[in-house]
Backbone as CSV, one residue per row, in Angstrom:
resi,resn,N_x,N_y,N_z,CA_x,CA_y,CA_z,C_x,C_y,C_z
1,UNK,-81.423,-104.282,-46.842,-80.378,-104.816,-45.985,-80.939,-106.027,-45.239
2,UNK,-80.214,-106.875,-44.880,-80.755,-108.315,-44.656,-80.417,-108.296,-43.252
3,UNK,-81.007,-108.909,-42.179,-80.406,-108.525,-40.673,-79.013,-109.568,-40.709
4,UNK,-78.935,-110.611,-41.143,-77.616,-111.070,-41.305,-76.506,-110.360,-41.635
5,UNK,-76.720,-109.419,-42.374,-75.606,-108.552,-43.196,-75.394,-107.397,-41.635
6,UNK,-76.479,-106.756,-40.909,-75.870,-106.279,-39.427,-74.917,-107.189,-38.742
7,UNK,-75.734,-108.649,-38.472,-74.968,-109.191,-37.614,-73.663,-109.882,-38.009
8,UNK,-73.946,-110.040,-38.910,-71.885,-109.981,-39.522,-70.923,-109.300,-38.797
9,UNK,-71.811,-108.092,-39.137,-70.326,-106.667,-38.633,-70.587,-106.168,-37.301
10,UNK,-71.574,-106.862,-36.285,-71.438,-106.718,-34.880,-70.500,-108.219,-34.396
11,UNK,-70.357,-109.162,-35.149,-69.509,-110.675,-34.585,-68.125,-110.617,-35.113
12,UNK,-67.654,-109.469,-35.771,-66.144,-109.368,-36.180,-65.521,-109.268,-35.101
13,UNK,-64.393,-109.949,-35.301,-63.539,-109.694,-33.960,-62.137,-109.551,-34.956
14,UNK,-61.426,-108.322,-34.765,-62.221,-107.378,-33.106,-63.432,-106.942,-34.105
15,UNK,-64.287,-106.097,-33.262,-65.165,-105.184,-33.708,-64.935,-103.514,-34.245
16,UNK,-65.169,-103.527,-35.448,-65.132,-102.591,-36.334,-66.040,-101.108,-36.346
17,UNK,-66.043,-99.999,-35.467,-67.184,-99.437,-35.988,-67.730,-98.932,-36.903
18,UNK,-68.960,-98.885,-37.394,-69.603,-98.600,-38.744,-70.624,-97.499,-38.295
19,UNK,-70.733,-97.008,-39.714,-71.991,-95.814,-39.619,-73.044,-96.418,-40.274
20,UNK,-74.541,-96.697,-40.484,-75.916,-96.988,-40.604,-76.496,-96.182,-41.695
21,UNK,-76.345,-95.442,-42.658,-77.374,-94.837,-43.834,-78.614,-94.939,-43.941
22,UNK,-79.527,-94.405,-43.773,-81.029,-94.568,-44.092,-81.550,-93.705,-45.424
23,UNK,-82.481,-94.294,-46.123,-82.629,-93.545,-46.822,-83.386,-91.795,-46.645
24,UNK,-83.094,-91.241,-45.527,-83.586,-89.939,-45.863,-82.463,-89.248,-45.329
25,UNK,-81.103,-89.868,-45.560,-80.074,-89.815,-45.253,-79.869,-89.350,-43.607
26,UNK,-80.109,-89.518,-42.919,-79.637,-89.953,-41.396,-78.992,-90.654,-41.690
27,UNK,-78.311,-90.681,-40.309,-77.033,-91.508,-39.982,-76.725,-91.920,-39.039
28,UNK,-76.532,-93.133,-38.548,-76.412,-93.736,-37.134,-75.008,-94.123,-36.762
29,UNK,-74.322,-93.761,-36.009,-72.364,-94.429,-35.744,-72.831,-95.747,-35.138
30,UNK,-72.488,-96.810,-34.871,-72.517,-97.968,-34.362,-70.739,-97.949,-33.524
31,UNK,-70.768,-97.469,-32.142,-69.021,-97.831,-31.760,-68.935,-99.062,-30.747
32,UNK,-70.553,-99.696,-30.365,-70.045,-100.879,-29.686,-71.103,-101.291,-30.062
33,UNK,-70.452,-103.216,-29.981,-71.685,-104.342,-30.244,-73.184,-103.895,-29.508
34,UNK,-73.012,-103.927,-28.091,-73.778,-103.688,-27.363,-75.298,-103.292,-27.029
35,UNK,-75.186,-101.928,-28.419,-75.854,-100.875,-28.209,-76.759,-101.657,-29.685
36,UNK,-76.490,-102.396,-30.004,-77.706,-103.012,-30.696,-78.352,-104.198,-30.545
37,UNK,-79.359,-104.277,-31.208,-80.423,-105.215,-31.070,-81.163,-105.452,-32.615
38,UNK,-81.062,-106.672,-33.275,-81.337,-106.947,-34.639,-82.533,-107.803,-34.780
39,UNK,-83.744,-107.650,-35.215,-84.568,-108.431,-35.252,-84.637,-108.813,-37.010
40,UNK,-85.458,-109.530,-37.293,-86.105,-109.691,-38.850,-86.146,-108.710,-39.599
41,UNK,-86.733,-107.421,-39.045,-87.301,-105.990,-40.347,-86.968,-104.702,-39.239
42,UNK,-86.142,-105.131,-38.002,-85.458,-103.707,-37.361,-84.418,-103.654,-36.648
43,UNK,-84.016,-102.892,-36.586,-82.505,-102.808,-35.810,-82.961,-101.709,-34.671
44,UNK,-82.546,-101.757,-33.442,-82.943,-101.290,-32.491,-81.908,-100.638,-31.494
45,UNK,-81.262,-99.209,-31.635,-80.056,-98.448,-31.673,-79.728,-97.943,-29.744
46,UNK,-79.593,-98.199,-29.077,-79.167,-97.383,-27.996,-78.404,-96.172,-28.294
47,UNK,-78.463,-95.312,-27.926,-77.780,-94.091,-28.005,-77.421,-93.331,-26.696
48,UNK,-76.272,-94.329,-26.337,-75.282,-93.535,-25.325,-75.213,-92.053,-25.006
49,UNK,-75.152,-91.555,-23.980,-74.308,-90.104,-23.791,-72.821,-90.089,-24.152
50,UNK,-72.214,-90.730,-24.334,-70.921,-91.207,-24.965,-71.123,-92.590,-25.423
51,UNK,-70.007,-92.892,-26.041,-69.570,-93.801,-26.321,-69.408,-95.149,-25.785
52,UNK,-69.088,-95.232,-24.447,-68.752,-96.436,-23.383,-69.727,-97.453,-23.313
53,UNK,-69.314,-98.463,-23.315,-70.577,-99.609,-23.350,-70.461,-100.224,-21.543
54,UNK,-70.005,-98.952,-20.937,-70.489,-99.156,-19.614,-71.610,-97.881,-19.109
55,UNK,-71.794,-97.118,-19.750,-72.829,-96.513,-19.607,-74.194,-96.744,-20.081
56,UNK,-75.515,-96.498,-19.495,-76.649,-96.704,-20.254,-76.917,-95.985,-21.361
57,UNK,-77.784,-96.622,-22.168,-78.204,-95.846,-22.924,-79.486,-94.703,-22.691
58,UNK,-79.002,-93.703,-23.924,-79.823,-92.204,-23.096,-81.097,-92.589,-23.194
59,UNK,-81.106,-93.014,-24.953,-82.256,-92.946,-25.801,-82.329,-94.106,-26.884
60,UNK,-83.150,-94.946,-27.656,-82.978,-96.173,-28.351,-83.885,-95.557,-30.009
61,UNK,-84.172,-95.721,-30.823,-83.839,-95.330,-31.847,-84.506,-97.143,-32.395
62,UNK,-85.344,-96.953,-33.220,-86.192,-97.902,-34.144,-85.693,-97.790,-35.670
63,UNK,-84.604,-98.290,-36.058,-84.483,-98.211,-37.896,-85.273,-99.770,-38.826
64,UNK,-86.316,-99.353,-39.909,-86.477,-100.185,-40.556,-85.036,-100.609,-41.262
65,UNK,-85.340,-101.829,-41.338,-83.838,-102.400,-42.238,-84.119,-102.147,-43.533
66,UNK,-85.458,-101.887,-44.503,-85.821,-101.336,-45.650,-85.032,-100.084,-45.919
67,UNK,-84.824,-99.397,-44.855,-84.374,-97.888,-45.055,-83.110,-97.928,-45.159
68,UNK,-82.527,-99.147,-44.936,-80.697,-98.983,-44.810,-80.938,-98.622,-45.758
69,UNK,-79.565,-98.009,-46.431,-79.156,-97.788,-47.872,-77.995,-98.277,-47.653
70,UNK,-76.755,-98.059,-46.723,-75.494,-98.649,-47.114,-75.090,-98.311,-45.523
71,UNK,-73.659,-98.685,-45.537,-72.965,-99.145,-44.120,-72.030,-99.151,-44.821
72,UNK,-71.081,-98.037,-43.583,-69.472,-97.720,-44.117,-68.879,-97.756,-43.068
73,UNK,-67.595,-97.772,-42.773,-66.856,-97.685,-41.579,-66.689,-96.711,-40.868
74,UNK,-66.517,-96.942,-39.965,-65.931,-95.244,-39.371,-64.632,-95.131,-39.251
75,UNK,-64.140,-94.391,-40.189,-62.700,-93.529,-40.100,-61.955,-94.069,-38.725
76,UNK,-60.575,-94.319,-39.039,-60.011,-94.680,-37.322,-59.981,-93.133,-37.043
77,UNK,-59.195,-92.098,-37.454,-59.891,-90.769,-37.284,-60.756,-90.611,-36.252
78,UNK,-61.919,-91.250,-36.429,-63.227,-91.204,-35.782,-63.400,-91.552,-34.399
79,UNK,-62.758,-92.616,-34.434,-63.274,-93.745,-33.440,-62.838,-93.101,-32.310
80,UNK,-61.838,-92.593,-31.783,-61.563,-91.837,-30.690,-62.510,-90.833,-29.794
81,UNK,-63.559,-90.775,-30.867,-64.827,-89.539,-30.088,-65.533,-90.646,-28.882
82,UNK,-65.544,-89.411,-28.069,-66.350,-90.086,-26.763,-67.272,-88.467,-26.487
Protein backbone atom coordinates (compact mmCIF):
# COMPACT_ATOMS: atom_id res chain seq x y z
CA UNK A 1 0.00 0.00 0.00
CA UNK A 2 1.50 3.30 -0.99
CA UNK A 3 0.91 6.18 1.73
CA UNK A 4 -0.70 8.18 -1.10
CA UNK A 5 -3.31 5.56 -1.61
CA UNK A 6 -4.22 6.38 2.62
CA UNK A 7 -4.16 9.87 1.96
CA UNK A 8 -6.57 9.83 -0.87
CA UNK A 9 -9.30 8.39 1.30
CA UNK A 10 -8.57 10.68 4.39
CA UNK A 11 -8.95 14.13 1.66
CA UNK A 12 -12.41 12.86 0.24
CA UNK A 13 -14.90 15.14 0.90
CA UNK A 14 -17.04 14.33 2.52
CA UNK A 15 -15.05 11.73 4.27
CA UNK A 16 -15.79 8.13 3.86
CA UNK A 17 -15.06 5.66 6.63
CA UNK A 18 -12.88 2.71 5.82
CA UNK A 19 -11.60 -0.38 7.56
CA UNK A 20 -7.45 -1.05 7.32
CA UNK A 21 -6.59 -5.05 6.65
CA UNK A 22 -3.28 -6.21 7.73
CA UNK A 23 -1.93 -9.10 6.80
CA UNK A 24 -2.43 -11.25 9.95
CA UNK A 25 -5.79 -10.17 9.42
CA UNK A 26 -6.48 -7.42 12.06
CA UNK A 27 -8.46 -4.80 11.39
CA UNK A 28 -8.47 -1.18 11.99
CA UNK A 29 -12.10 1.12 11.38
CA UNK A 30 -10.79 4.53 10.33
CA UNK A 31 -14.31 6.92 11.29
CA UNK A 32 -12.44 10.26 11.31
CA UNK A 33 -9.61 12.01 9.33
CA UNK A 34 -8.16 13.00 12.49
CA UNK A 35 -7.18 9.98 14.17
CA UNK A 36 -4.47 9.45 11.61
CA UNK A 37 -1.11 10.19 10.84
CA UNK A 38 0.67 8.86 7.44
CA UNK A 39 4.26 8.81 7.08
CA UNK A 40 6.46 6.98 4.12
CA UNK A 41 6.36 3.08 5.58
CA UNK A 42 3.56 3.84 8.60
CA UNK A 43 0.36 4.86 9.40
CA UNK A 44 -0.08 5.89 12.90
CA UNK A 45 -3.86 5.03 14.33
CA UNK A 46 -5.39 6.90 17.42
CA UNK A 47 -7.87 4.84 18.96
CA UNK A 48 -10.62 6.77 20.53
CA UNK A 49 -12.91 5.55 23.42
CA UNK A 50 -15.54 6.29 20.86
CA UNK A 51 -15.74 7.54 17.90
CA UNK A 52 -15.80 11.55 18.25
CA UNK A 53 -12.96 13.45 16.94
CA UNK A 54 -13.53 15.62 19.95
CA UNK A 55 -12.32 13.23 22.25
CA UNK A 56 -8.65 12.11 22.81
CA UNK A 57 -7.28 9.38 21.82
CA UNK A 58 -7.09 6.31 24.36
CA UNK A 59 -4.32 4.52 22.64
CA UNK A 60 -2.26 4.97 19.04
CA UNK A 61 -1.46 1.86 17.21
CA UNK A 62 1.85 1.66 14.68
CA UNK A 63 0.71 -0.24 11.20
CA UNK A 64 3.50 -1.03 8.65
CA UNK A 65 2.01 0.01 5.27
CA UNK A 66 3.76 -3.45 3.98
CA UNK A 67 1.11 -5.20 6.04
CA UNK A 68 -1.92 -3.46 4.45
CA UNK A 69 -3.52 -6.01 2.43
CA UNK A 70 -6.67 -4.10 1.37
CA UNK A 71 -9.10 -1.21 2.52
CA UNK A 72 -12.86 -1.46 2.32
CA UNK A 73 -15.52 0.76 3.43
CA UNK A 74 -17.45 0.69 6.24
CA UNK A 75 -21.01 -0.32 5.75
CA UNK A 76 -23.33 2.93 6.31
CA UNK A 77 -24.86 0.19 8.63
CA UNK A 78 -21.74 0.77 10.50
CA UNK A 79 -20.98 4.13 10.74
CA UNK A 80 -23.50 4.97 13.40
CA UNK A 81 -21.36 3.02 16.21
CA UNK A 82 -20.04 5.29 18.81
Amino acid sequence: MRPQDILDLLREEPFEPFSIFLSDDTRYDVYHPAFVLVDNSRITLGLPTNQSPDRPAKRTVRLVLLHVTRIEPIPKSSKNRI
